[in-house]
N, C-alpha and C positions, 0 to 999 in steps of 0.2 A: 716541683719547679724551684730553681736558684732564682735568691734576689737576694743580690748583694749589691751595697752602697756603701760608698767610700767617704771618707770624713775629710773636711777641710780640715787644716790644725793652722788658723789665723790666729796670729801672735799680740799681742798688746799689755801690758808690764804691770808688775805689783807694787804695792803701796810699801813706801819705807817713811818712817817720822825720824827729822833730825834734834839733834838737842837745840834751846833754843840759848839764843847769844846777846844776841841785842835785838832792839824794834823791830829792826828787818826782819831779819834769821825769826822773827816768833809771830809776824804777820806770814811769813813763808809758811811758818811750819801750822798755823791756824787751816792755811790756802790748802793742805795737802791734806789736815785732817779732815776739812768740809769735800776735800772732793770724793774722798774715801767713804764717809756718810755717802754723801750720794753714791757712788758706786755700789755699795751696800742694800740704797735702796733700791735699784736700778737688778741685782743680784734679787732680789727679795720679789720683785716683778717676776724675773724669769721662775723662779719656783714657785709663787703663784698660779701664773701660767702652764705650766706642768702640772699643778695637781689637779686644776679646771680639766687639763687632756685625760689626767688616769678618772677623774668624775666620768667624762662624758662617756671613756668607756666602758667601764663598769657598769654606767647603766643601760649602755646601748646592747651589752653581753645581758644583763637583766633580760632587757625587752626582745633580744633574742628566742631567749631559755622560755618566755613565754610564748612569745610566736610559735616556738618549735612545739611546746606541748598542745597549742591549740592546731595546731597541722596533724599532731598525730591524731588527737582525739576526732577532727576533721574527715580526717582519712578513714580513719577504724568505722568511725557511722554511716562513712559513703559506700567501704565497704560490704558492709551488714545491709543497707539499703539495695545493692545490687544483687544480693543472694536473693534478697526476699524479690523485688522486680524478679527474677529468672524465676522464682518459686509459683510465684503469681500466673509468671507469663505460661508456664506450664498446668496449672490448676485449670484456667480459662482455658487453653487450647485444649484438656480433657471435657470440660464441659462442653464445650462448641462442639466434640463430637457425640456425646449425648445428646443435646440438642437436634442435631441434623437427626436423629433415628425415632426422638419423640420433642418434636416441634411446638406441642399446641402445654407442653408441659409448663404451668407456672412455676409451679416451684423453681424450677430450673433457669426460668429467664429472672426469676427474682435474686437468684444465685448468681448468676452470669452480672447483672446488673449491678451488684453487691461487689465480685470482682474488678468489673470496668473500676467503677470510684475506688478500689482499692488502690488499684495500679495508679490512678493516674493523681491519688495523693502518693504514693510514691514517687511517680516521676516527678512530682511538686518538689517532693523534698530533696529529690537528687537533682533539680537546678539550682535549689540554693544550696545545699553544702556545695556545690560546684565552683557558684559566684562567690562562698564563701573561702574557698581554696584562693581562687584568683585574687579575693582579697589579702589574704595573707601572703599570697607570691606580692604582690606590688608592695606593698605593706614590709615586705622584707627590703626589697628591692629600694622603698623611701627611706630606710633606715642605713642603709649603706650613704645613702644620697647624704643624710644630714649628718651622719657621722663625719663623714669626708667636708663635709664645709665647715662642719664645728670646730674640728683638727686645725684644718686650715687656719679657721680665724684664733685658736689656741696656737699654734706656731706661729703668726706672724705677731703676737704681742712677746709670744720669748724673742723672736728676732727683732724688734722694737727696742724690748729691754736690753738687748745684748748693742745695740747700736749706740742705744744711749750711754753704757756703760764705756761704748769705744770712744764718746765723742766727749767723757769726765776725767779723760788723762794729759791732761796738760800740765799739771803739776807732779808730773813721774820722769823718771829719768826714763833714760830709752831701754836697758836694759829691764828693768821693771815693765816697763809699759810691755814688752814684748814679753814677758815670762807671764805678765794676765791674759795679757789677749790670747795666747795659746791655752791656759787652761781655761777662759772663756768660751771660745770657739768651740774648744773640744767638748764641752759639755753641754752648750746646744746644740753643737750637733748628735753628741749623745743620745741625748731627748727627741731631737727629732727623729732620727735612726728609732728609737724604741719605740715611738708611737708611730711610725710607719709598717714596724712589727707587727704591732699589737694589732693596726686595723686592716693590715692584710690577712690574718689569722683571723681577723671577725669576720672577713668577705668569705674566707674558706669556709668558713661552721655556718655562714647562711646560706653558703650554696648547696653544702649539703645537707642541709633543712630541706632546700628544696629540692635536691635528688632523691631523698629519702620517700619524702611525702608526694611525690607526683607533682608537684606545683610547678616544675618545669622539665620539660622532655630535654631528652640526652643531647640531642643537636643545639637546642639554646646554651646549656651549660657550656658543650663543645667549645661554641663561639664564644663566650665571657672569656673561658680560659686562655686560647690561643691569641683572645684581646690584651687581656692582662699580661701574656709574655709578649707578645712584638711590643706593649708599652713600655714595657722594662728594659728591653735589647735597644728600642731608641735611646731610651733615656742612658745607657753604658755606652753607646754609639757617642754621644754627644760629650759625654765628658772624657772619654779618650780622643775625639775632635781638640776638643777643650787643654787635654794634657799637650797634644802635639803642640799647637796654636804658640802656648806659650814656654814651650819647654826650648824652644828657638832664641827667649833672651839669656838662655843658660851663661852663654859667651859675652854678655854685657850688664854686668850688675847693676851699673844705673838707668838702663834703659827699663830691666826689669822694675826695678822703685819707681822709676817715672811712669810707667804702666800700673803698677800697683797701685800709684795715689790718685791714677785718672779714674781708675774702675773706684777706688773708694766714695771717691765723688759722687760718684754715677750710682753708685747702692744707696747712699746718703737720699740723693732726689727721687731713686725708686722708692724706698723707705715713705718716704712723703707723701708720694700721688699714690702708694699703697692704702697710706692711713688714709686722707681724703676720698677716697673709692669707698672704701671700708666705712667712714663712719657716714658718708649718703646712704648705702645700702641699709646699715641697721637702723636711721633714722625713720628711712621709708618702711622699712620692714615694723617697727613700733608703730609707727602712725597710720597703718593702713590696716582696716576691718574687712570683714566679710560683707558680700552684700545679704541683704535680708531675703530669706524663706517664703515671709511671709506672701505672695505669690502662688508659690507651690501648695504651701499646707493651707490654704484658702480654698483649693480649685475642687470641683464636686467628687472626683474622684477619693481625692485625699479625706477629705471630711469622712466619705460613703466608708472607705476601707477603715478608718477606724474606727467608726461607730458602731460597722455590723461584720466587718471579715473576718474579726472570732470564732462570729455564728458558723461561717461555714468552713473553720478550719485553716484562715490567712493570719498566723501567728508571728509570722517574720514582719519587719519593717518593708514599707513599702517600695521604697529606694534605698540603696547602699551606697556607700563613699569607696570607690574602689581604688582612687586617688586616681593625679597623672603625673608626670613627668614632662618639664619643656628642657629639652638638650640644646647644649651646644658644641661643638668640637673645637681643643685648642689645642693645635698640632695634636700630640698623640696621646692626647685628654679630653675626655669627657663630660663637660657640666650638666649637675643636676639640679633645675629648679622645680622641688613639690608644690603641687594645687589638690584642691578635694577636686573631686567629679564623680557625681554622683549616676549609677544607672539603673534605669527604673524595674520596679516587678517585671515578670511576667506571669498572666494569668492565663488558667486553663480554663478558659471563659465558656466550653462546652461541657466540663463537669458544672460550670456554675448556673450553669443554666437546666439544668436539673434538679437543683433545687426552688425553680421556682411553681410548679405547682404543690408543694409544698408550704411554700408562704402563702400562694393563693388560698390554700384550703384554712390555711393558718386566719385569713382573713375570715373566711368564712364562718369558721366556728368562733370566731372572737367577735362577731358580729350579728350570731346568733346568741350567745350570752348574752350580748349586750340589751339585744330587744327584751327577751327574759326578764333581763336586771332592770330594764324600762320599764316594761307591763308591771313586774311585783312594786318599783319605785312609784307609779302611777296608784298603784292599787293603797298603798301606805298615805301616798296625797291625797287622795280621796273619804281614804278612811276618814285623815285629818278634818278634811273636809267639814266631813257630816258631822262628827264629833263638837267639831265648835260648833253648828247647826244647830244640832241637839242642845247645845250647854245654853245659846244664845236663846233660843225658844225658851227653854227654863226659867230663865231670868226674867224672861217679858212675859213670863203667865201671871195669873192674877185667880188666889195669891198666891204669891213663889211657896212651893217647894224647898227650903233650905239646904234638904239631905239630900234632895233629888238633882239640887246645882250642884251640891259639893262632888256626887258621885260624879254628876257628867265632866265637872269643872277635871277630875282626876283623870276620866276618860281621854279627853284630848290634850292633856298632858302626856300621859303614853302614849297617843296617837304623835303627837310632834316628836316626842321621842324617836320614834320608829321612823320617822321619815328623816332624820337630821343621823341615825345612825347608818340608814343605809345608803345616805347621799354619800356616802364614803366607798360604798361598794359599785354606784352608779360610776363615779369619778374613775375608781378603777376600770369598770367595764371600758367605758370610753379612753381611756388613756390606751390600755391593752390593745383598742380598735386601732385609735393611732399610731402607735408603735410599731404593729403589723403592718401597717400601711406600710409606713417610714421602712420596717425592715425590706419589704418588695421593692419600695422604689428605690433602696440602696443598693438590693441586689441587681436590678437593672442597671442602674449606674456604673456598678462593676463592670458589666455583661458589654455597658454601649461602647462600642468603638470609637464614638468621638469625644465622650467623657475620658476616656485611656487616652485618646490622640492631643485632646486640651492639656491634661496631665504629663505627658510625654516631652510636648514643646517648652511647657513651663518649665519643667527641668534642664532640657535642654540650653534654654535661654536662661537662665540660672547659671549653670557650669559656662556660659560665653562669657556671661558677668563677672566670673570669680576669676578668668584669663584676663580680662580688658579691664578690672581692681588689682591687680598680683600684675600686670605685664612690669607697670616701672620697676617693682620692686625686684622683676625679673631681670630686666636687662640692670639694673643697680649689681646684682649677683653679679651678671654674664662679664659686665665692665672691669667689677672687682676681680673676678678669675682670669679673665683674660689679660689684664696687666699681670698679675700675679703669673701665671706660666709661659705669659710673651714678653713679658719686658722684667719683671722684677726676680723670680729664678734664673733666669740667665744671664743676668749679671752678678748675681750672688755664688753661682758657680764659677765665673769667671773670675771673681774676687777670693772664692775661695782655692780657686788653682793654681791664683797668682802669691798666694799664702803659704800653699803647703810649698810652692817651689820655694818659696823664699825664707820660708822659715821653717825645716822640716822638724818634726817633732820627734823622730829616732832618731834622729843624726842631732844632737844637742842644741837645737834651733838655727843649726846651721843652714847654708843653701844647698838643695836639694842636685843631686847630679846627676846625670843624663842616664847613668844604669839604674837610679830610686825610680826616675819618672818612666822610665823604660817597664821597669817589673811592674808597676802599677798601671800601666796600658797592659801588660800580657795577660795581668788579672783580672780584668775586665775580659779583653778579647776569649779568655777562657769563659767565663760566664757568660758570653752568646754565645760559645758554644756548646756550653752545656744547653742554654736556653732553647737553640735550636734543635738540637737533639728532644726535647718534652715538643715542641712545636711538631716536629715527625709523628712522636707517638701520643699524642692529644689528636690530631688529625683526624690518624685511622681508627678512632674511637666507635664501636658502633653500638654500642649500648650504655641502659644505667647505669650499669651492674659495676660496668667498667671505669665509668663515671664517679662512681660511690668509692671503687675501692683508688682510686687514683688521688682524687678528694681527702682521703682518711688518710692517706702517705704522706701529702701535702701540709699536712695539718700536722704530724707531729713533728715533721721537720722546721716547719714554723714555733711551732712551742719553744723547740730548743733551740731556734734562732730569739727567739721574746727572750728566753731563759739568758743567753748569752749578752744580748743588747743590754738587758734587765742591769747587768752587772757590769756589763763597761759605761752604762750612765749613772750608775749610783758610785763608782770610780771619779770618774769625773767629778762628779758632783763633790765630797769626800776631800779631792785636789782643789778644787776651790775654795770651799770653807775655807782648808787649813792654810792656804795663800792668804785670806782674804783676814785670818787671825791672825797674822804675824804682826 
């Protein structure tokens, strides 16, 4: 697919320092060097600004390259998981007909039995790599979301700085003023042209993340793509609107100037209720927490499954964050605001229920020890017993015995001995009893439907809390976007069209003429239709296959469009310095 954008080339003048003469002429020439500083700094903002955008992509191409290996690695064991299920499902369907021919056969039901739990820790495990797929589709899908707002709010502090920089030439002559503000304009629009690049090429490599790895079928993709084109033929729709509009004060130079400084106005006040939008949203966004867990990992389920769903093979987390999404539509834009939302296990609560005559017997024999470890405990107290008995008699014979105490006195000192070492063994007997216990009734807990159903709501009610904590800072987004594509880009395009007419940047800053604005409407008009020509064949798409290799064309035609932008914003860039050092 074509996506092409066209640059404003908005004009505003270079810095010149005159010699100084007298008090005047060197309070003048102090005025032009302070406003030069600031402009300077105001330039130092927008590349700032720009390298926060090439940060945010680079790491978002990062967190890509891992997502994508965790898909594959995803894929391959879910794969392997389904061979062995059909392995299975076929070993069992042999046995079941052994079975039917010798029925009373144990061996064979304890095989067949052996099989069951086999399979259905398999199918255990292919729900979660499943949910774990799904995680890494949304997980992709939030990553585009916060790339696109990061961008966003990186572009509008270079277009902040660039405003500011428009609004520190009052000590420039007009020819000046006009030879900066075109190499100014030119090179944020550079900048943003590249990073529009750039994160279109990162939407393409995530989607074929997800065509690659199954994480979304051919018809979802389908739709992204032929979304992404009709939002592109709007948006060339609208600035050839835009060229026509104003290419009508051709025949009135000052009516065009008098249009030109109304819109400049009008950018100046978007500018404004931009930043005021912007800085409530990140305010709320800093000051607002998650609500607390503690709820959920309180409730008897949560407790039961960590304590004992080791024992029987519940290694994954209980709940998963598989995130959400709250959209909003503006015109032929999409808002994305990310939430967690979390959704719960599921258990195969008739394999788990088979293990419970198992802890029953567990109980059993840990309770027949136990009596054991009682009776021999009991037999050691006793001993003790008689022993002091024996020593105590000793002492009160007449006359004592000396050697006859000492022996005994030795006697129930080993006898205490013995019962003080095996009260250790007693303590474990009983502890062992208890913990059998506690393992059965944990395994119920599992098992009960209204421990899962307590469980379930709590969650549920959880994720409403984290919507009804996140809404302000939601609609603070929705507010900041929707000015930004309903009020502040469309006047910025209008200010930038009333630019290029008036100050064209191939024609020597001159005003642009009815055949320049003419061929840059035709260029446009070609590009919806090349546009609609991929909209025909994205259509009739009926496979991955087709999807993948459609994806991978796209993709390097985007490179060498980053490639190209790459270098007419480090141009740019290069043209201002060397302005900005004179």
């Amino acid at each position: 697919m074509k996506k092409k954008l066209l640059f404003a080339a908005v004009v505003i003048g270079a810095l010149s320092l005159g010699s100084c003469v007298d008090d005047n002429e060197s309070a003048s020439v102090e005025a032009v060097r302070n406003a030069k500083a600031e402009q300077l700094k105001s330039i130092a903002a927008m590349n700032n600004a720009q390298a926060e955008a090439t940060r945010l992509l680079a790491a978002a191409e990062s967190a890509l390259k891992a997502a994508q290996a965790e898909a594959e690695k995803t894929q391959t064991e879910l794969e392997k998981v389904l061979i062995d299920i059909k392995k299975v499902e076929l070993e069992k369907a042999q046995l079941e007909l052994k079975l039917q021919q010798d029925k009373y056969s144990q061996e064979l039901q304890v095989a067949l039995k052996q099989l069951e739990n086999q399979l259905s820790n398999l199918e255990n495990e292919k729900a979660r790599l499943e949910l774990q797929k799904a995680a890494i589709a949304k997980q992709l899908e939030i990553q585009e979301a916060e790339l696109a707002s990061q961008l966003l709010y990186a572009q509008t502090e270079v277009l902040n700085a660039q405003q500011q920089l428009l609004n520190r030439q009052n000590q420039m002559e007009a020819a000046e003023k006009a030879k900066l503000q075109q190499l100014v304009t030119t090179y944020s629009n550079a900048i943003a042209t590249l990073n529009s690049s750039k994160q279109y090429l990162f939407t393409l490599q995530s989607n074929l993340t997800r065509a690659e790895n199954n994480l979304a079928t051919y018809k979802e993709l389908r739709t992204d793509l032929l979304e992404a084109n009709q939002k592109q033929i709007a948006t060339d729709e609208a600035q050839i609107a835009s060229y026509k509009k104003y290419s009508n004060y051709l025949s009135n130079y000052d009516e065009l100037v008098a249009e030109y400084n109304a819109k400049s106005l009008s950018y100046n006040e978007a500018i404004d209720k931009l930043n005021a939008l912007r800085n409530t949203y990140n305010q709320l966004s800093s000051n607002t927490s998650a609500p607390s867990m503690n709820a959920v990992n309180q409730s008897a389920f949560i407790l039961a499954y960590y304590d004992f769903g080791y024992r029987v093979g519940l290694y994954s987390a209980p709940y998963s964050d598989v995130g959400t999404t709250i959209e909003k539509t503006v015109g032929n834009r999409t808002l994305r605001f990310y939430m967690e939302k979390y959704e719960p296990i599921t258990l195969n609560t008739e394999r788990l229920s088979t293990y419970i005559p198992q802890y029953e017997q567990n109980i059993k024999s840990a309770k027949s020890t136990l009596e054991s470890v009682t009776t021999t405990y009991n037999n050691y107290a006793k001993a003790a017993e008689d022993a002091k008995k024996a020593w105590d008699d000793a002492k009160a014979a007449t006359p004592p015995d000396d050697a006859e105490i000492t022996r005994l006195a030795e006697s129930y000192r080993i006898a205490l001995e013995n019962v003080e070492n095996y009260k250790t063994t007693l303590t474990w007997a009983q502890e062992y009893v208890a913990q059998q216990e506690k393992n059965l009734s944990d395994l119920k807990v599992l098992i009960s439907t209204e421990a899962y159903t307590q469980f379930t709501t709590l969650l549920s009610e959880y994720n409403q809390a984290i919507v009804e904590t996140y809404k302000p800072v939601a609609d603070a987004y929705f507010a900041y976007g929707t000015h930004l594509y309903q009020e502040y880009i469309p006047i910025q395009e209008a200010y930038n069209s009333l630019s290029n007419i008036l100050y064209d940047n191939s024609n020597g800053g001159l005003l642009m003429t009815a055949s320049q604005i003419d061929n840059l409407i035709k260029n446009l008009e070609s590009d919806i239709e090349a546009l609609k020509e991929d909209q025909s064949y994205i259509s009739s798409i009926t496979s991955a296959e087709q999807v993948i290799e459609l994806l991978k064309s796209n993709i390097e035609a985007a490179k060498a469009e980053v490639s190209v932008n790459q270098k007419y914003a480090d141009d740019a860039k290069v043209a201002l310095d060397a302005a900005m050092a004179e």
